[in-house]
N, C-alpha and C positions, 0 to 999 in steps of 0.2 A: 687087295686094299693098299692103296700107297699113303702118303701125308706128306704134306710142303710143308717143310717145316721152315720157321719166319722166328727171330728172336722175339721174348716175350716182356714188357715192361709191366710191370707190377702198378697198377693203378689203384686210388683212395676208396675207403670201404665202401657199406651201403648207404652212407649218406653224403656220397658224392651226387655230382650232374650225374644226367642219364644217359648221356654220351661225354666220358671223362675229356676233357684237354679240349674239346670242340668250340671253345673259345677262341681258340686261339689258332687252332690248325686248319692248312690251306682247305680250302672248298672239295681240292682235287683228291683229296687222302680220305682216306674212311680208316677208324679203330678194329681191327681186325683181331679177335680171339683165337680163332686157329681158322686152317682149310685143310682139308683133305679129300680123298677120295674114297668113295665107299660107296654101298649099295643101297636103295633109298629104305627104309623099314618097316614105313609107316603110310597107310591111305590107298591109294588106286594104281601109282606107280611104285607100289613095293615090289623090289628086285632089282628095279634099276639103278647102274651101274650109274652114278655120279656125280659131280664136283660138290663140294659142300662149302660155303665162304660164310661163315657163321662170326657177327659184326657183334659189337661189345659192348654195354650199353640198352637199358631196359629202363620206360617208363612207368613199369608193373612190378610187383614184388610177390608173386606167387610163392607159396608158404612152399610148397610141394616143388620147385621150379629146380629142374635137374643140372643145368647149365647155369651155378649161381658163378662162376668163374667172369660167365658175361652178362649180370645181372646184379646179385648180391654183393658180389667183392671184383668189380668188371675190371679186365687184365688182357695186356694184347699189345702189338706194335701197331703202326703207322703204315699204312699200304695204300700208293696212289690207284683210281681208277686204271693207268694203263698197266702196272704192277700186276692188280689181278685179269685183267684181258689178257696179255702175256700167260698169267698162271693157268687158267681154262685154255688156252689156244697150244700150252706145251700137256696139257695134261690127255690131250688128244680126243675126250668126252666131252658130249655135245649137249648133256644134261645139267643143267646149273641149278643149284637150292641153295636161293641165301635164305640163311636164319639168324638167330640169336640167344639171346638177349631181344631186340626188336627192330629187322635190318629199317624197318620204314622210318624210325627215327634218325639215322644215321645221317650226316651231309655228303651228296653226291652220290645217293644210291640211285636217283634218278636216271643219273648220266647213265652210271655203271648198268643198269637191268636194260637200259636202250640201246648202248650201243653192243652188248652180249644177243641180244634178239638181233640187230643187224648182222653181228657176226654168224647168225647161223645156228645159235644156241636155243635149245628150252630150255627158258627159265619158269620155277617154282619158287615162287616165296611163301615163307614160314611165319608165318604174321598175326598178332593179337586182334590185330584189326581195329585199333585205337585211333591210327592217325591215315589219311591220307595224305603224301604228298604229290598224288595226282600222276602215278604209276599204270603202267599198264604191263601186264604178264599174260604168259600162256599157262601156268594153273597157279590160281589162288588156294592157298592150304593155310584158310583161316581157320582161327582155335579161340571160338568166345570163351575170357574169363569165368565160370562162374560164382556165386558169391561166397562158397566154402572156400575160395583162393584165396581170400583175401588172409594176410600175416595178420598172428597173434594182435588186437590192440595192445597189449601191455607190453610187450616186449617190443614193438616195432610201430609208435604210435601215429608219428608223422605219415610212416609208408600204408598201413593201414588206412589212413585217410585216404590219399592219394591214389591209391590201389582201386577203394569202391569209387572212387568218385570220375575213375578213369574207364573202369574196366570192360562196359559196354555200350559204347555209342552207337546205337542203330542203324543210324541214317550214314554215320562216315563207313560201318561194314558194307549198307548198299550198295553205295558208290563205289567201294573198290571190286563188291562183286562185279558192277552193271561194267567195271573198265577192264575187265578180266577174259581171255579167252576161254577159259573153265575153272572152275571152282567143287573147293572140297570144304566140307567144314567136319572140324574135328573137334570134339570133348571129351577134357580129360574129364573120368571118371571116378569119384572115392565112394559113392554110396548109393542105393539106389532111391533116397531119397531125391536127390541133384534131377532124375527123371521127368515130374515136371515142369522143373525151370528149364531144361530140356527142351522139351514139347515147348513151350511159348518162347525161345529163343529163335527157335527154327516158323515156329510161323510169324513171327514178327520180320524176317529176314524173307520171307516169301520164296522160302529153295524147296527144292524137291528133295524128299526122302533118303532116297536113293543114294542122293550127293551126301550124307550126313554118314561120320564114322565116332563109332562110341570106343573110345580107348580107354583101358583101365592106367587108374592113378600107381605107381610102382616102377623101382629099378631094377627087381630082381625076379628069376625066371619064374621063381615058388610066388611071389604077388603076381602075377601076371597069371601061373596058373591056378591061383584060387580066387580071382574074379571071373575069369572065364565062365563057370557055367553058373550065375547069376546074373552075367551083364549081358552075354550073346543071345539068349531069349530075351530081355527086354528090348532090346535092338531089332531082332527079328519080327518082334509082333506090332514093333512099332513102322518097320520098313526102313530102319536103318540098316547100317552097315557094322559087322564088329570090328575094330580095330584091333590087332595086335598090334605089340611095338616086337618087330624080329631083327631091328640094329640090338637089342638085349641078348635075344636067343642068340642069334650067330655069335654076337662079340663079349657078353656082359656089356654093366654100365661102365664103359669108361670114353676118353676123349678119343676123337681120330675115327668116329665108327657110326 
């Protein structure tokens, strides 16, 4: 496991924009939380060795949301598109996952994911699936909100609005599946109530079974193995898939994994 490490500017809390400073910064730069290199943890290509470019900046506010560094209190330097071309071309791995926070909101991720597939790369993106900006990837590893995500209203009133009122646009998920060369969809999971919002997400989305992975909600090895055997037969009988998350197991929760 290596990390590129990039100086980190401290950007304004949760009630900044959703992409901090992008007022004002060039088209060509994107907000950059960390990169590094690691093994993927989670979905169809878990095990695979590679680059992680995880962009700062979220138009969601998931209660549960482990990465609040590029969400909640969003923190990062300034990195041009050819900065991380460079950074994937010295990193010698030919596997690219941008995430976040929400890389699809970012400016110039467009360029960045086209001309990474020109170079030779599979690219995965990690994505809520809120916005299309008319992307096209070799696997979509979309994660519908569901409605337990949404933050406290009393504590976080604004983003609580904003959260349900964003959190599943149907028709913009189609579309980024229909421009997708494969597609995974993934839910977090806290309860097996969430089960049939479940069920009617997935057939409102028109995917196959198969493609669908049920991950348990949790940062720690003991939460992950005390959903286990409640969530993976509901998964099973439904024709889903279980998710683990094994960036936890291998490394713990922390950054860089």
């Amino acid at each position: 496991m290596k990390s590129v490490d990039h100086p980190v500017d401290v950007l304004p809390a949760e009630d900044s924009a959703e992409t901090p400073g992008d007022s004002c910064a060039p088209a060509s730069s994107l907000l950059i939380s960390e990169t590094f290199v690691s093994r993927q943890g989670e979905g169809e290509l878990t095990g695979t060795e590679s680059v992680f470019i995880r962009t700062s900046g979220c138009n969601l506010r998931c209660w549960f949301c482990d990465t609040p560094y590029a969400s909640w209190k969003p923190e990062g330097a300034r990195l041009t598109v050819d900065d991380l071309l460079q950074l994937v071309a010295d990193s010698g791995v030919k596997h690219v996952v941008l995430t976040g926070g929400e890389p699809l909101i970012a400016k110039g991720i467009v360029s960045l994911i086209d001309q990474l597939r020109v170079a030779g790369n599979h690219v995965t993106i990690e994505t809520a699936g809120t916005v299309d900006p008319g992307v096209r990837c070799d696997l979509l590893s979309l994660s519908p909100k569901l409605r337990a995500s949404t933050p406290d209203e009393k504590d976080h009133p604004r983003w609580a609005k904003l959260h349900a009122e964003r959190r599943l646009p149907i028709n913009t998920m189609k579309q980024l599946i229909q421009s997708a060369e494969a597609t995974q969809v993934k839910f977090v999971v806290d309860s097996a109530d969430e089960l049939p919002e479940i069920d009617e997400v997935v057939r409102q989305l028109e995917i196959s079974a198969d493609s669908v992975y049920l991950m348990p909600q949790g940062i720690s090895v003991e939460q992950l193995d005390t959903a286990r055997p409640w969530l993976e037969p509901m998964a099973t009988l439904r024709g889903y898939q279980y998710c683990d998350r094994m960036q936890i197991r291998w490394y713990g929760n922390r950054r860089g994994t």
